[in-house]
Residue, then its C-alpha position, 0 to 999 in steps of 0.5 A: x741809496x737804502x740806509x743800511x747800504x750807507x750806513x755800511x758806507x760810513x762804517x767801512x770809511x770810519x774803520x779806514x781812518x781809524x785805522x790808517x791814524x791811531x789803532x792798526x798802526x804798529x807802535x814801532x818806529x817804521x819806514x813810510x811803507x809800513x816796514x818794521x825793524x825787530x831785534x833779536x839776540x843770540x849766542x851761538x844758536x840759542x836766543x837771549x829773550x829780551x827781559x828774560x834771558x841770560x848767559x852764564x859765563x861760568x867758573x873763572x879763575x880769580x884775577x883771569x879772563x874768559x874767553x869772548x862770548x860773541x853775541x849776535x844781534x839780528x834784524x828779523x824785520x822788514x826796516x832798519x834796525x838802529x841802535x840808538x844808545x851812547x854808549x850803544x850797549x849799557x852794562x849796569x849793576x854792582x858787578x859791571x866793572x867785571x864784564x867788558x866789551x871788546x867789540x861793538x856792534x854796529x849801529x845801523x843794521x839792515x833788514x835781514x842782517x846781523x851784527x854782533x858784539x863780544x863780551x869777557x868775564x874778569x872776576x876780580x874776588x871770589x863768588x858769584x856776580x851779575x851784570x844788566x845788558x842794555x840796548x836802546x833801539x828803534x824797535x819799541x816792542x823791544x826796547x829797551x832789549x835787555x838779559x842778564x850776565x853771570x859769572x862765578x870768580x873762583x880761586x885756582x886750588x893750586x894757588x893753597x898751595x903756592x909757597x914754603x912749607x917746613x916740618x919735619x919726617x918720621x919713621x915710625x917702625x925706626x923711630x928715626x926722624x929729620x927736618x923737611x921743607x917743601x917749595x911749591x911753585x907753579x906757572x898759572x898760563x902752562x898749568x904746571x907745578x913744580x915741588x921741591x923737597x929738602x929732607x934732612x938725616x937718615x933717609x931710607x938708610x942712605x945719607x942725608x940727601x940733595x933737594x929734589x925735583x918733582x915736576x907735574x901739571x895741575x887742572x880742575x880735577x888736581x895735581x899730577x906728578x910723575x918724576x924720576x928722581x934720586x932717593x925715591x925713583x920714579x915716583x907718581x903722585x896725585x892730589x885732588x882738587x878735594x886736597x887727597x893725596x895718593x902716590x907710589x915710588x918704584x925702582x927706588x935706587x935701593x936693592x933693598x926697598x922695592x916700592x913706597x906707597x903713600x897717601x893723605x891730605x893737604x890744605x891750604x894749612x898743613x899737608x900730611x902724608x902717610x908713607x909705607x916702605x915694602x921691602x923686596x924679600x932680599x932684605x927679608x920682606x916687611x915694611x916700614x911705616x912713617x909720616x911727613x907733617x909739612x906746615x905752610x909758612x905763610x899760614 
């Protein structure tokens, strides 16, 4: 035999046998046929990398729960995929205590199939908090898997104004005046409100009238009120999440007064609103011009 052919020889016998016990072996834990597990994360149809990945759960009012964010975990590989973890997924960081599992992924995951795992967001302040994932598993190239969680607590601007207000009314073309007192409630799960005003004297000519109810629902963008009532008619009324106030009344039970418009500002502090009253022209046309100043109790 030539040397070059047994040199060759030996060089294709030595490559086999590093092969087969160290370098061409993948690090992974495998079945004895050489078949890998790989594991990856999903939401919905967008991957979570592994390291780099996160899901933001958003703005969640303070004191409630998101909706369950399902994540899918796949075996993408050729063995069986195992999550080897007690407890199968760790949440770490200051703010873990804020994110719960309510449903755990099985444990064995068979090439080709998935298993999934629900988590929730319950901010319990204000502000934005952060969350580790971690997942121990048999697949060494990913392990331990890894992303980010994040959320946003948020206080519901409708909770500025839950409560009791006092101040009082003016109306500043009569120089005619009366106390005022405002009751603000509201039903956090049906997203309504309810406002009922007591307003003392001589209001719009008549006598000193009973509490009424104005009744609405409140979202994202602010609150509104559509109400027929004594006094003031049907009245609408709007105040948007940045605390401005616009509204009007018409068919006022008045044959003199043919609407009211009114506009302003509210915090959590105080509400202010200007009120202009036009006259129909039985009663010779013109307005009138006046203000309600309301205080908050608990301020």
């Amino acid at each position: 035999m030539k040397k070059s052919n047994l040199r060759y020889i030996v060089l294709a016998f030595l490559t086999f046998f590093i092969c087969m016990n160290y370098s061409c072996k993948k690090s992974t834990t495998s079945s004895d046929n050489g078949e890998y597990p790989q594991i990856n994360i999903k939401v919905a149809d967008t991957d979570i990398p592994n390291g780099t990945g996160s899901y933001d759960f958003g703005d969640v009012n303070v004191g409630e729960t998101s909706t369950a964010a399902i994540f899918t975990i796949e075996n993408l590989g050729d063995a069986v995929l195992n999550l080897d973890g007690t407890p199968i997924i760790v949440l770490g960081g200051n703010d873990s205590g804020m994110f719960t599992i309510t449903q755990q992924p099985n444990t064995a995951i068979n090439a080709g199939v998935t298993t999934s795992t629900n988590l929730m967001f319950s901010p319990t302040s204000e502000g934005a908090k952060t969350a580790t994932v971690t997942i121990s598993n048999n697949d060494s190239d990913n392990n331990p898997y890894t992303f980010t969680l994040n959320g946003t607590g948020i206080t519901p601007f409708i909770l500025d104004y839950v409560g009791n207000w006092n101040g009082q009314w003016t109306n500043t073309t009569f120089n005619s005046t009366g106390a005022a007192q405002l009751e603000v409630t509201a039903d956090t799960d049906q997203k309504t409100v309810q406002f009922v005003i007591d307003v003392d004297g001589n209001v719009l000519g008549g006598s000193d009238p009973d509490p009424i109810t104005l009744g609405g629902t409140y979202g994202d963008t602010g609150i509104n009120i559509s109400s027929t009532v004594n006094t003031f008619g049907d009245l609408t009324l709007t105040i948007d999440a940045e605390g401005n106030i616009s509204g009007t009344a018409i068919n006022v039970p008045n044959q003199f007064i043919e609407k009211i418009d009114f506009d302003g500002t509210a915090t959590s502090e105080s509400i202010n609103i200007n009120y202009t009253v036009t006259f129909t022209a039985g009663a010779g046309g013109g307005t009138a011009v006046g203000v309600f100043v309301l205080n908050n109790v608990a301020g």
